[in-house]
N, C-alpha and C positions, 0 to 999 in steps of 0.2 A: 321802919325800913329794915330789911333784912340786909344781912352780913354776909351772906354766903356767896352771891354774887362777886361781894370783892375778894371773898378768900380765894374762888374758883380763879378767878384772873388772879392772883398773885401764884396759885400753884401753875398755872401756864406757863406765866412767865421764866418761873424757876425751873419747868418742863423742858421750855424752847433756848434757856442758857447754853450753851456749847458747853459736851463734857471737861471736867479739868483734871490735870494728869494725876494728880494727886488729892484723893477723896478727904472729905473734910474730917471723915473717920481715920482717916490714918495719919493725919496730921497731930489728931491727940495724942498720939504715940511716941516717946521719947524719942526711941531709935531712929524714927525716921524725920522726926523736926532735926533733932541734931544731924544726923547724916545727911540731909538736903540744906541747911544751913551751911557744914562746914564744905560740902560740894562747892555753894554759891561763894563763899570764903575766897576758898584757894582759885576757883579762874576767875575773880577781881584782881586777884596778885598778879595772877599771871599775865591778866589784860592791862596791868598797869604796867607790870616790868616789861612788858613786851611793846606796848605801845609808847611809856613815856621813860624807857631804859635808855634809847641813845641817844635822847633830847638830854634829859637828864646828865648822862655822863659828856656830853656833847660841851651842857653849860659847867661842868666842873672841870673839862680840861681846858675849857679857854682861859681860867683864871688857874689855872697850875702850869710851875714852870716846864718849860719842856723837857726836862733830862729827867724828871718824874714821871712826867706821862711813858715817855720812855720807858724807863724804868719798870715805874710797877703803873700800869696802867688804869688802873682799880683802885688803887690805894686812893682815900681823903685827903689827899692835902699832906703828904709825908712832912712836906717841907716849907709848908705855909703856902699865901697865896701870892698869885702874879697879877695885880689887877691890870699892872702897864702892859700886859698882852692886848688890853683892849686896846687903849687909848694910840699903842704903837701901829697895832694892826689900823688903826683909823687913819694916822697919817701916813705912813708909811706903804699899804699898798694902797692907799688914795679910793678906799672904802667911799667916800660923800659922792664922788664923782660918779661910782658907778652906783651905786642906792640912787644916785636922781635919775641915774638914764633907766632903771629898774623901773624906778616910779615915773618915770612918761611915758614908755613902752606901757607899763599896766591901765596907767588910765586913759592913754588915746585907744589900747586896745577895749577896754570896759566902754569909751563912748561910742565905738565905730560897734559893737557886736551889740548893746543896748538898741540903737535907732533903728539897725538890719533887724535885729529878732521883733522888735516890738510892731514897726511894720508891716513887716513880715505878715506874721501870726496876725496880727489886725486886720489888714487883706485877706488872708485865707477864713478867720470864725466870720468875722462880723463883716464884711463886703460880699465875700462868699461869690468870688468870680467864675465864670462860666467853665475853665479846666481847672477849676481849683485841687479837685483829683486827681488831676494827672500830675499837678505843682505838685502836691503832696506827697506822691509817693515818687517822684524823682528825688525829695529829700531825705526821704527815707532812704531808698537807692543808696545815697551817694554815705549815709551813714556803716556802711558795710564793704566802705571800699578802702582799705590799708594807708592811712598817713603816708605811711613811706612812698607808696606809688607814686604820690603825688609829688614828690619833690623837685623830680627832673622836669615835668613839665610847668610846675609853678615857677620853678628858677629861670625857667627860658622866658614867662610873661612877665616878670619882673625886673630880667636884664632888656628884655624889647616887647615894652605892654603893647597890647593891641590900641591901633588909632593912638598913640602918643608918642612923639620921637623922643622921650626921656626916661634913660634908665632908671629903678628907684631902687639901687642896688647904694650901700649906705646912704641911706635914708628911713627914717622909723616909716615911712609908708608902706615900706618892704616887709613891715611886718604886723600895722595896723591892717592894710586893706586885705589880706588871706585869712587874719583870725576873726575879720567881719562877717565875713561867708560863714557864718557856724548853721549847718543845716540843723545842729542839736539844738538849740539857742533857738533857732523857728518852733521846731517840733512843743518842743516845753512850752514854751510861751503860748503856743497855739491850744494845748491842749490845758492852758489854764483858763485863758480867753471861752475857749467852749464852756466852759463852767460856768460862766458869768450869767446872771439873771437875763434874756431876752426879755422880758417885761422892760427893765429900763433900757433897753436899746427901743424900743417901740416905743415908749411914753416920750423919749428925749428926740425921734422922729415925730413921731407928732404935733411934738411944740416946737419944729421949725430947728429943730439940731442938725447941721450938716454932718459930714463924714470926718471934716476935720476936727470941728468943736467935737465932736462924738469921741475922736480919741483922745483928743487933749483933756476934755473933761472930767468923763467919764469914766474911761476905759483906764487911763495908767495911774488916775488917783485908786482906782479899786486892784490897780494890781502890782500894789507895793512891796509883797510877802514873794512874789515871784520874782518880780523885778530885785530884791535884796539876793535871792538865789544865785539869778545870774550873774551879778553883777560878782558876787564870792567867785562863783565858776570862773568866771574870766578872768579877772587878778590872780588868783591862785595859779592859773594855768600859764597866763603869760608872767608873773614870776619863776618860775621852775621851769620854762621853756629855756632847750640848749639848743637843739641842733638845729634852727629853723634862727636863730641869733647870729650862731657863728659863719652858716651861707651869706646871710647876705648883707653881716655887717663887719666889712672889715677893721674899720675903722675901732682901734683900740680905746679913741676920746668917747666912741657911742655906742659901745657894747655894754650889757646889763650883768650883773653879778653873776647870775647862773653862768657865763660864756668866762668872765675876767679868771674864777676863783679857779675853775681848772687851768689855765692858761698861767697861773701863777705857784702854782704848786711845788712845781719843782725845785724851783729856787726861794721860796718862803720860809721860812721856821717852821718847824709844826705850832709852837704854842700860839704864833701871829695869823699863821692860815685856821686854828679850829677858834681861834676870837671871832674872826671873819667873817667864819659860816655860820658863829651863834647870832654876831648881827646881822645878819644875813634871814636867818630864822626868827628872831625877834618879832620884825614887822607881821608875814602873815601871821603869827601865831595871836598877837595883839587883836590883828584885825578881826579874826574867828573871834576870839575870847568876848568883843563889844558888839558883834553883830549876829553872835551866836542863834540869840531866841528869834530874829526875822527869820533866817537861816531855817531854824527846824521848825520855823511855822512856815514856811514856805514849801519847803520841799516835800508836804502834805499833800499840794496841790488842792488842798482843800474850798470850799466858797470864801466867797470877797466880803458877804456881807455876817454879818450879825445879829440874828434878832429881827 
């Protein structure tokens, strides 16, 4: 059996490769290993001090007293550590109280934007309704249209919703049911949903699978890497959400960190308000750090299956 045949297809392949910037002859070259080496070098540093510089200096002034930070603001620790900035900031501006309302606000908003998108997007790929077109791009539409616009007429459906004589003005409704509506949260989800094999939407109609078993089955067990997406999206969003908290929850017992810590600033210490905000930061940063790998296999949008 002749050889040549394979060499010709391996020179193809190495043919049809996409050029690379840098030839593999000139990477022999001292000058230019070391000079594209310490290139890569220096914006690692810079991508680290710049992205992880006010996290970083964030967690060392919460454990430095405040007439240091003060002071020299940079300096390690001139004068040792303050660790009772945590533990005071904990009790003291009653940190537990608002981390729970933080944490119900996140997860009735992650359950109410989960069932809407998943839905959604399931109606539109796989039922595939008669203006499904038209649904689709009024949500697109509505993707181009300025948050802020929205606020003066959202605040009037929620001080007098339509068809219900009760206000949901303090109340977490007031801010479950508008981050339900995520036209984005369709779009994603629909547009992972069309990936999915139609072979098993057809085989699992065949053998007598309704619409419903079809999603419950099927459809959200194979779409766990999206599903991990948005559910980050949502928490991260409704953590750090401020001005859609402070409309329409006045109520001081049930506002969430993002609304309290400014609201408390003025009269705090510095070293008890930047304890605050590190636990404050703590959570999402945890939650990233263990759901990382679903996270960047999800946002590939890549297929459901394997193999």
């Amino acid at each position: 059996m002749s050889v040549f045949p394979l060499g010709r297809r391996r020179q193809r392949l190495h043919d049809a490769s996409p050029p690379a910037l840098v030839l593999e002859d000139d990477w022999s070259r001292p000058s230019v290993r070391w000079g594209l080496g310490t290139a890569h070098t220096v914006l690692l540093v810079l991508l680290v001090i710049i992205g992880l510089g006010p996290i970083l200096w964030l967690a060392k002034s919460a454990i430095t007293p405040t007439q240091d930070t003060l002071a020299t603001p940079l300096a390690l620790f001139p004068h040792g550590f303050a660790w009772s900035n945590l533990t005071d900031a904990w009790n003291t501006i009653d940190i537990g109280l608002y981390m729970w309302n933080t944490i119900v606000l996140a997860f009735g908003s992650l359950i109410a934007q989960i069932v809407v998108a998943t839905t959604g997007a399931y109606a539109l790929s796989a039922l595939r309704p008669k203006f499904g077109g038209v649904i689709m791009a009024l949500l697109l539409t509505t993707l181009f249209v300025p948050p802020v616009v929205l606020l003066v007429p959202l605040y009037v459906e929620i001080v007098h919703p339509p068809l219900i004589d009760h206000s949901f003005v303090n109340n977490y409704f007031a801010i479950w049911l508008p981050e339900a509506a995520s036209a984005f949260n369709v779009v994603l989800m629909k547009r992972f949903f069309d990936n999915l094999p139609r072979e098993i939407f057809e085989a699992a109609r065949i053998d007598g699978c309704g619409s419903f078993r079809l999603f419950f089955s099927i459809v959200l067990p194979m779409s766990r890497p999206i599903l991990g997406v948005v559910s980050i999206f949502a928490v991260l969003a409704s953590w750090k959400d401020y001005l859609w908290p402070l409309l329409v929850l006045g109520n001081t017992n049930l506002q969430p960190l993002s609304v309290r810590l400014y609201a408390i600033e003025d009269f705090t210490p510095l070293g008890y308000f930047l304890a605050a905000m590190l636990i404050t930061c703590i959570v999402p940063i945890i939650g990233f750090l263990v759901f990382q790998r679903g996270f960047l296999r999800g946002t590939g949008l890549s297929g459901a299956l394997k193999g």
